[in-house]
Backbone as numpy.savetxt, mean C-alpha at the origin, in Angstrom:
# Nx Ny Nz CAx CAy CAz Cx Cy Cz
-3.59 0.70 -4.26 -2.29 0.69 -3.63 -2.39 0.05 -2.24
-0.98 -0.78 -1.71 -1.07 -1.42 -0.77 -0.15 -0.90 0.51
-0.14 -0.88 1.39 0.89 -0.28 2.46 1.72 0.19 1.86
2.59 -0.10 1.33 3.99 0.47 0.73 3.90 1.74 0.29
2.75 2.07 -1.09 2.34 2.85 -2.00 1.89 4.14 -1.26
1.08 3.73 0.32 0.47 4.42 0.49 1.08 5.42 1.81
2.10 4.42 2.07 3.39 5.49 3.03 4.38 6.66 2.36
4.48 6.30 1.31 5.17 6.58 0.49 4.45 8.05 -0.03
3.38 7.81 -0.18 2.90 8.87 -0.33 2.30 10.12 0.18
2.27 9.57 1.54 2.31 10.53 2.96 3.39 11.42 2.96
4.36 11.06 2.46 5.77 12.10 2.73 6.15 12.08 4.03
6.91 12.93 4.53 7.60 12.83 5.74 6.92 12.93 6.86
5.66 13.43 7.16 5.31 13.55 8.18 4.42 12.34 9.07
5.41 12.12 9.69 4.83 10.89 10.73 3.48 10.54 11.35
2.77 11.69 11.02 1.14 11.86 11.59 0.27 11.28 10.31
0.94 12.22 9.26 0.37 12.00 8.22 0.38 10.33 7.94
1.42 10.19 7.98 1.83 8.31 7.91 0.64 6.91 8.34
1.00 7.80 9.52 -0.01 7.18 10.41 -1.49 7.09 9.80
-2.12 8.32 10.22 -3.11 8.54 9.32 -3.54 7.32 7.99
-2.45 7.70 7.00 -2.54 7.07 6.02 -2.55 5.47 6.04
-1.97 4.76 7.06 -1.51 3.70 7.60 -2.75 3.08 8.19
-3.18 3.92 8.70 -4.54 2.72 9.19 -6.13 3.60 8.56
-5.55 3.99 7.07 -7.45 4.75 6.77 -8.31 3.59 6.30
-8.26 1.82 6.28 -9.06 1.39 5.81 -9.91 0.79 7.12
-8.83 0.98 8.27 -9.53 0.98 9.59 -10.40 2.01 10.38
-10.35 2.73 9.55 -11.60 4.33 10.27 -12.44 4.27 8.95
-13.61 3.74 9.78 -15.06 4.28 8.51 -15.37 5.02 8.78
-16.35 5.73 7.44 -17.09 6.77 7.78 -16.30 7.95 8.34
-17.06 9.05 9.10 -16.31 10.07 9.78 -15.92 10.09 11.03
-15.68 8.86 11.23 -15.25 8.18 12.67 -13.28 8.51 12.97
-12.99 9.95 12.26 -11.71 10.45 12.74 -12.04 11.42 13.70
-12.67 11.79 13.76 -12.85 13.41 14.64 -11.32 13.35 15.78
-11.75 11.70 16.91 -10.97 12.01 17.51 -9.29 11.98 17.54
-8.88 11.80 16.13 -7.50 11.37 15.83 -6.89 13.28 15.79
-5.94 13.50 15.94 -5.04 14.88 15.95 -5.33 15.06 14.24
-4.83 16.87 14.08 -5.37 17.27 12.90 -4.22 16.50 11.93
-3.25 15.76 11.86 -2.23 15.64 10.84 -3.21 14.23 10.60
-3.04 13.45 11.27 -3.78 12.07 11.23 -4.90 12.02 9.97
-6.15 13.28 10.76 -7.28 13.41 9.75 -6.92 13.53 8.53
-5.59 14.32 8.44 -5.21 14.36 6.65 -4.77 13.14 6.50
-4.24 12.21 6.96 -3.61 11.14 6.65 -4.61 10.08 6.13
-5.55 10.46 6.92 -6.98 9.04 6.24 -7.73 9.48 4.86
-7.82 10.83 5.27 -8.56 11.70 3.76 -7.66 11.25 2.67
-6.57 11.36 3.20 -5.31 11.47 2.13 -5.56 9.85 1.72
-5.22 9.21 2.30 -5.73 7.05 2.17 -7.13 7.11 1.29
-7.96 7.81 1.25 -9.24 7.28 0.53 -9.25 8.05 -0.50
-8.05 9.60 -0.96 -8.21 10.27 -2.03 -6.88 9.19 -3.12
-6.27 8.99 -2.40 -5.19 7.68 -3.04 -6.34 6.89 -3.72
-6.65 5.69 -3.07 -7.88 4.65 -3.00 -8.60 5.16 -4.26
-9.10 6.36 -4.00 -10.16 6.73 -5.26 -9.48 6.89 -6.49
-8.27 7.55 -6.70 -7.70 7.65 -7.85 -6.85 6.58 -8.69
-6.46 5.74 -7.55 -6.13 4.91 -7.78 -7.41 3.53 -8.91
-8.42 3.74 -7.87 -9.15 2.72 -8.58 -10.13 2.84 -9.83
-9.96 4.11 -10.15 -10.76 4.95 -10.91 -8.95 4.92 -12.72
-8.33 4.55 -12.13 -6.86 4.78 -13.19 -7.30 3.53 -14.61
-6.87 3.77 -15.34 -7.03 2.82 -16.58 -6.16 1.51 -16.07
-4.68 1.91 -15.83 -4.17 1.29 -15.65 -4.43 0.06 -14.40
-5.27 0.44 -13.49 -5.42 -0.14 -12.10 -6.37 -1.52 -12.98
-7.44 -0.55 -13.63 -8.20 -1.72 -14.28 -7.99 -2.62 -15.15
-6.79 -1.94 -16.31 -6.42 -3.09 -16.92 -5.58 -4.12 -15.90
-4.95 -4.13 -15.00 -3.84 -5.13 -14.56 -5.46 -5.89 -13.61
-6.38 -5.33 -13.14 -7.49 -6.05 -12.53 -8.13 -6.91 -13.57
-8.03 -6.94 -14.55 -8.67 -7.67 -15.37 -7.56 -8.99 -15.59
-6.13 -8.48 -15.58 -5.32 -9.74 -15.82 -5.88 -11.11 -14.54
-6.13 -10.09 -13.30 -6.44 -11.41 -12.31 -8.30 -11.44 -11.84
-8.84 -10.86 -12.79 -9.84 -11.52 -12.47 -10.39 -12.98 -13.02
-9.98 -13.42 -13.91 -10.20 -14.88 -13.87 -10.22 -15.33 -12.77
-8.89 -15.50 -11.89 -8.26 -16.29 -10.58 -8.85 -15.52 -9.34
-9.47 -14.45 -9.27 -9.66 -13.86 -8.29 -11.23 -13.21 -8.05
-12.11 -12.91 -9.69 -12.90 -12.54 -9.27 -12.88 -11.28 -8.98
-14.14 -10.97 -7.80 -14.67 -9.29 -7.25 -13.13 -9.13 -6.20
-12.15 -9.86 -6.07 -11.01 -9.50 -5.39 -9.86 -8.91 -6.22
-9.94 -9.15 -7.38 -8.97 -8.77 -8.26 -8.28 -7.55 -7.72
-8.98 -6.91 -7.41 -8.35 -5.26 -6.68 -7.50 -5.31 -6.01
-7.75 -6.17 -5.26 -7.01 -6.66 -3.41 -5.75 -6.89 -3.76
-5.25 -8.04 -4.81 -4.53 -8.29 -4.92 -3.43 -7.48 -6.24
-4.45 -6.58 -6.90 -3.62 -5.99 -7.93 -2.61 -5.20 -6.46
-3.14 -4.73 -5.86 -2.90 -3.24 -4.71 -1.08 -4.00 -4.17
-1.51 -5.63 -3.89 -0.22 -5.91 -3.51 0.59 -6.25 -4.35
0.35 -6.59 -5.98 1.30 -6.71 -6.83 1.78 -5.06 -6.72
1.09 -4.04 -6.89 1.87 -2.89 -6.44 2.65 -2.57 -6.22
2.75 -2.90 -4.78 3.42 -2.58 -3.75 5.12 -3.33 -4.39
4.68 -4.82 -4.53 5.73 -5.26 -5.30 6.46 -4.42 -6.26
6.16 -3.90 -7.14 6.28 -2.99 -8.55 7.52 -1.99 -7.95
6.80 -1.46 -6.69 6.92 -0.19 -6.00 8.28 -0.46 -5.52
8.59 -1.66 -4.49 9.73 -1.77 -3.64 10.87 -2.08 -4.55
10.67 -2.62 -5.91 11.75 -2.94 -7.26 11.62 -1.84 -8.13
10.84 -0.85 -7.60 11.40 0.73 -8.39 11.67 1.33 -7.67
12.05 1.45 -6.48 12.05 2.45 -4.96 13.02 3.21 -5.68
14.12 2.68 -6.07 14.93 4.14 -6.75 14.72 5.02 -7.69
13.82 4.79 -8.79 12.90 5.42 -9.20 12.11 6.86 -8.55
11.63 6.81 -7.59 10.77 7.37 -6.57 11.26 8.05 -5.76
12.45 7.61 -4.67 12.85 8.31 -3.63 14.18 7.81 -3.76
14.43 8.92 -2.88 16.02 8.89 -2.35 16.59 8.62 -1.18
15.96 7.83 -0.38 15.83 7.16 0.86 16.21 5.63 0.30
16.96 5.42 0.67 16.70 3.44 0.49 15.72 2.73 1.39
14.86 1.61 0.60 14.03 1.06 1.21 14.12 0.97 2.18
14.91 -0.07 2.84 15.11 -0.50 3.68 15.34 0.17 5.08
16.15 1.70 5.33 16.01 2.56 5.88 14.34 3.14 6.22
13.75 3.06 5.05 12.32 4.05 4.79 11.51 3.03 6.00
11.44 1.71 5.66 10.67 0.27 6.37 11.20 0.57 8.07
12.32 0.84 7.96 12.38 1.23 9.51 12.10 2.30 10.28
12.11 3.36 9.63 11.53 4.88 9.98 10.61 4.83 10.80
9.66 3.94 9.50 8.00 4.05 9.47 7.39 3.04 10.73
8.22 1.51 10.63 7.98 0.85 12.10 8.55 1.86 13.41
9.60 2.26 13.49 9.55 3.52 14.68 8.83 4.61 15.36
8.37 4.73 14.05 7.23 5.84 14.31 6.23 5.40 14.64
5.68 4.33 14.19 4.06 3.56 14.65 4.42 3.07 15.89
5.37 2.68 16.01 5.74 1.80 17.58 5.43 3.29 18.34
6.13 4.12 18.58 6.20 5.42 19.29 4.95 6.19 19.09
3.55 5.85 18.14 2.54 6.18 18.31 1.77 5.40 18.52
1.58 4.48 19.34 1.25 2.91 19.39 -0.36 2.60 20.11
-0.23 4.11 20.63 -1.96 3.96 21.48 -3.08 5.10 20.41
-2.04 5.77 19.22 -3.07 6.01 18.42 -3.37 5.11 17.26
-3.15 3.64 17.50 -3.28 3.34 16.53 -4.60 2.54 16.38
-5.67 1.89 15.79 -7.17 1.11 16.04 -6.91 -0.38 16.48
-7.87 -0.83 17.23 -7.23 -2.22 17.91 -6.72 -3.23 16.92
-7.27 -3.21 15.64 -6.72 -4.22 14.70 -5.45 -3.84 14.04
-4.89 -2.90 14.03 -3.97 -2.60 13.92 -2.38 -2.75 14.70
-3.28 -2.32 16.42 -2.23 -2.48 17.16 -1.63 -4.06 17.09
-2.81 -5.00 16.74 -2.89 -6.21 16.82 -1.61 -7.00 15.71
-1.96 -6.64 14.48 -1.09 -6.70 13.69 0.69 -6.34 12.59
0.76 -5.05 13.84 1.75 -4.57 13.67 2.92 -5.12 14.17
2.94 -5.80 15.63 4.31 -6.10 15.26 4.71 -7.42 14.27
3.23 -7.92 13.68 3.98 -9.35 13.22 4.48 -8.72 11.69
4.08 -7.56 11.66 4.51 -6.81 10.11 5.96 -6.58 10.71
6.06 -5.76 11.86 7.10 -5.27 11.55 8.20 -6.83 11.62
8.04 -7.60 12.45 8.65 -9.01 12.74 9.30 -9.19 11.56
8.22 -9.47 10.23 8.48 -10.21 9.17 8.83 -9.23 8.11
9.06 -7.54 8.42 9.78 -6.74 7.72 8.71 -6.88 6.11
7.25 -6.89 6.64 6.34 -7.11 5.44 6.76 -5.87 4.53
7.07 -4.55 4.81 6.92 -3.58 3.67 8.43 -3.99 2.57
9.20 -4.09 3.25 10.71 -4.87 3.02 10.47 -6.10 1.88
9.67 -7.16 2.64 9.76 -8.18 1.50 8.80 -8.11 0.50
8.57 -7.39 0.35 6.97 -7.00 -0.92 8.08 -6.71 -2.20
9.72 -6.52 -1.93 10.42 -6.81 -3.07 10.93 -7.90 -3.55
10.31 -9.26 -2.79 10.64 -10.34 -3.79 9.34 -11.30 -3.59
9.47 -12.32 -4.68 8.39 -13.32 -4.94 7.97 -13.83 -3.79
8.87 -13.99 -2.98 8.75 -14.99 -1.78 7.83 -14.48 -0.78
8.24 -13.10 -0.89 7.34 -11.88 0.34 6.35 -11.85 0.00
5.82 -11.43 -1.28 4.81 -11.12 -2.26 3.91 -12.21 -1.58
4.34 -13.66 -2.16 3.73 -14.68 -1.48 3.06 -14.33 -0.33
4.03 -14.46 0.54 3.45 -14.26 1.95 2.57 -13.53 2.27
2.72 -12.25 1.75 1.92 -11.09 1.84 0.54 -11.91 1.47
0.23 -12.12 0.37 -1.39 -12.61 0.28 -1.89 -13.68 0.81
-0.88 -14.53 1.10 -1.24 -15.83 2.17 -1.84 -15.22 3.24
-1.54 -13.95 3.83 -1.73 -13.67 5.20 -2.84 -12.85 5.06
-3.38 -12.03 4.04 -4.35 -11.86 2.80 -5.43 -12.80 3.45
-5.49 -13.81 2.79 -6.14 -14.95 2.42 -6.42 -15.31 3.95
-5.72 -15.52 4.67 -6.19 -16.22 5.92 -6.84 -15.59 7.18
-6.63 -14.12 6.70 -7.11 -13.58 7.79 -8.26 -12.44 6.75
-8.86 -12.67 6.04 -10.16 -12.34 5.26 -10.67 -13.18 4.13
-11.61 -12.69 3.55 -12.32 -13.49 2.83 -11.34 -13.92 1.39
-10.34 -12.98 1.21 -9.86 -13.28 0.30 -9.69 -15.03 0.09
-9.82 -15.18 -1.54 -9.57 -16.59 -2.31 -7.94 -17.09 -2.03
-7.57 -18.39 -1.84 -6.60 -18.62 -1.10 -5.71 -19.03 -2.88
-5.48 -18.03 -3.34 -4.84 -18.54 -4.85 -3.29 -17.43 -5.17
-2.39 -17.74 -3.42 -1.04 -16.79 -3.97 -0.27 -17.54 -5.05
-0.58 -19.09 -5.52 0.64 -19.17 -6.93 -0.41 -18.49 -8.02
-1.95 -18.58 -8.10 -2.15 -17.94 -9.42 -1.55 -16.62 -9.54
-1.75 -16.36 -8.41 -0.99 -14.36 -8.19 0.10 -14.08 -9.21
0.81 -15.12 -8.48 2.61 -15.01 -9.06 2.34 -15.99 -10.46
1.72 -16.99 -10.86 1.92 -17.17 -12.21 1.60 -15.96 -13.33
0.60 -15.47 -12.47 -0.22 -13.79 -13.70 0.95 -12.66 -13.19
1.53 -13.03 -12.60 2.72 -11.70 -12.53 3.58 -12.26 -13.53
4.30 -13.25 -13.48 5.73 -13.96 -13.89 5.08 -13.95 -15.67
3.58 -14.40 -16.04 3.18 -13.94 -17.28 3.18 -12.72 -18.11
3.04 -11.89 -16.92 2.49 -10.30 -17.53 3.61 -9.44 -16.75
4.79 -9.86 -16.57 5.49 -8.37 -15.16 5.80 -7.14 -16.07
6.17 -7.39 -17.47 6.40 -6.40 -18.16 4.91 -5.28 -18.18
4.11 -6.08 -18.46 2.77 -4.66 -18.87 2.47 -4.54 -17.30
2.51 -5.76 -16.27 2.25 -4.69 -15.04 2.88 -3.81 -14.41
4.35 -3.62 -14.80 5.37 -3.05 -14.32 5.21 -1.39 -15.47
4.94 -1.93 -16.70 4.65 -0.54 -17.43 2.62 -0.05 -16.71
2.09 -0.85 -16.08 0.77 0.16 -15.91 1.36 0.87 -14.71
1.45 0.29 -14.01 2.76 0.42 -12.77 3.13 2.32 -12.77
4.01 1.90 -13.36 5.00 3.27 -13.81 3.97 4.39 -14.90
2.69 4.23 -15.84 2.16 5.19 -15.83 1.46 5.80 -14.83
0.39 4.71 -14.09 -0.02 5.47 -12.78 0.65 6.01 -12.25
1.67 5.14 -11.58 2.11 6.19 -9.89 2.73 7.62 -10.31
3.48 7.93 -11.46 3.70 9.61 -11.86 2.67 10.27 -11.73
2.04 9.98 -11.87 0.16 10.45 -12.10 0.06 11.05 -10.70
-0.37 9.74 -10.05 -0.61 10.18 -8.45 -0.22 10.46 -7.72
1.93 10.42 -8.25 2.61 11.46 -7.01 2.34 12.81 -7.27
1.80 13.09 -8.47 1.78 14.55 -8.83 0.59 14.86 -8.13
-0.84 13.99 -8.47 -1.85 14.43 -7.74 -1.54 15.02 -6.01
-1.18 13.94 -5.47 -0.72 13.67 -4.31 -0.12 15.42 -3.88
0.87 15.65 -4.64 1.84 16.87 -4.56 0.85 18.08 -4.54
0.67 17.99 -5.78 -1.04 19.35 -5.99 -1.76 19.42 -5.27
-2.75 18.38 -4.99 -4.07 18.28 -3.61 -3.20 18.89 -2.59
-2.05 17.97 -2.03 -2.29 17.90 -0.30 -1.07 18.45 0.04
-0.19 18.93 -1.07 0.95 19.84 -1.16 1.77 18.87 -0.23
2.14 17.83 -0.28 3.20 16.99 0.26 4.51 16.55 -0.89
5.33 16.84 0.11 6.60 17.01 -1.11 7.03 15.56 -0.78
7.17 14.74 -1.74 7.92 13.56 -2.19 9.43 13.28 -2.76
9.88 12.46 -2.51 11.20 11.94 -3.11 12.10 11.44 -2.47
């Protein structure tokens, strides 16, 4: 799961958010000094992460792009996701997107010195370009891995992305929708965060 998936699954609490928001930026047990909601928020990011990548479903849609992608296939299943996610949002919650995308930039802005330097770094051009927002159309999607691609090692291949989506959206949209029931429930059980 990619930003979207993984706010979403924090639930309401803004610490928690956070937390969850920057856990691929805290290695190791390098939270101590973040507040106690935070610490759940990263635990919470790598118990996602694990279940997520461990799902049948995660692996079959990784196999659609490993031809084009290789040991990245993951990277980019996480942001077809997110895609999946923002064109089922009604599905899921009862918040409209678009409301939810602004919450969540408010709150990071207003926690802005807990956040890790690469983060602080990159947040406002997310919030600028309303990245969690456009992860509901092709065009965003795009962008999203272009920016992927240029600022890590990722393979610079966003039309293969979208040709293996526009091929397969039906079975990725059904692996889609068996996982995430799965893991809002996990999500709910573990860390007792109420969703919707």
């Amino acid at each position: 799961m990619n930003f979207l998936a993984h706010l979403y699954l924090s639930g309401a609490d803004p610490e928690i958010r956070l937390g969850n928001f920057i856990g691929d930026y805290v290695k190791g047990k390098r939270f101590d000094n973040f507040p106690d909601q935070v610490q759940v928020g990263i635990k919470l990011h790598r118990a996602i992460d694990f279940f997520t990548d461990k799902h049948g479903s995660t692996r079959y849609c990784n196999e659609l792009l490993r031809v084009e992608y290789g040991k990245y296939a993951g990277v980019v299943v996480d942001v077809l996701f997110d895609h999946v996610l923002a064109n089922e949002w009604k599905k899921y919650s009862s918040t409209e997107l678009k409301p939810f995308t602004r919450s969540f930039y408010l709150q990071m802005v207003r926690r802005y010195t807990l956040l890790p330097d690469p983060v602080k770094k990159f947040l406002p051009f997310m919030i600028q370009s309303n990245r969690l927002y456009s992860y509901k159309t092709t065009e965003g999607l795009k962008k999203a891995i272009d920016i992927m691609s240029s600022v890590t090692s990722l393979p610079d291949k966003s039309n293969g992305a979208l040709k293996i989506l526009e091929a397969n959206r039906d079975q990725i949209f059904q692996q889609f929708n068996t996982l995430f029931p799965e893991l809002v429930e996990f999500v709910q059980c573990e860390y007792g965060i109420k969703l919707r």
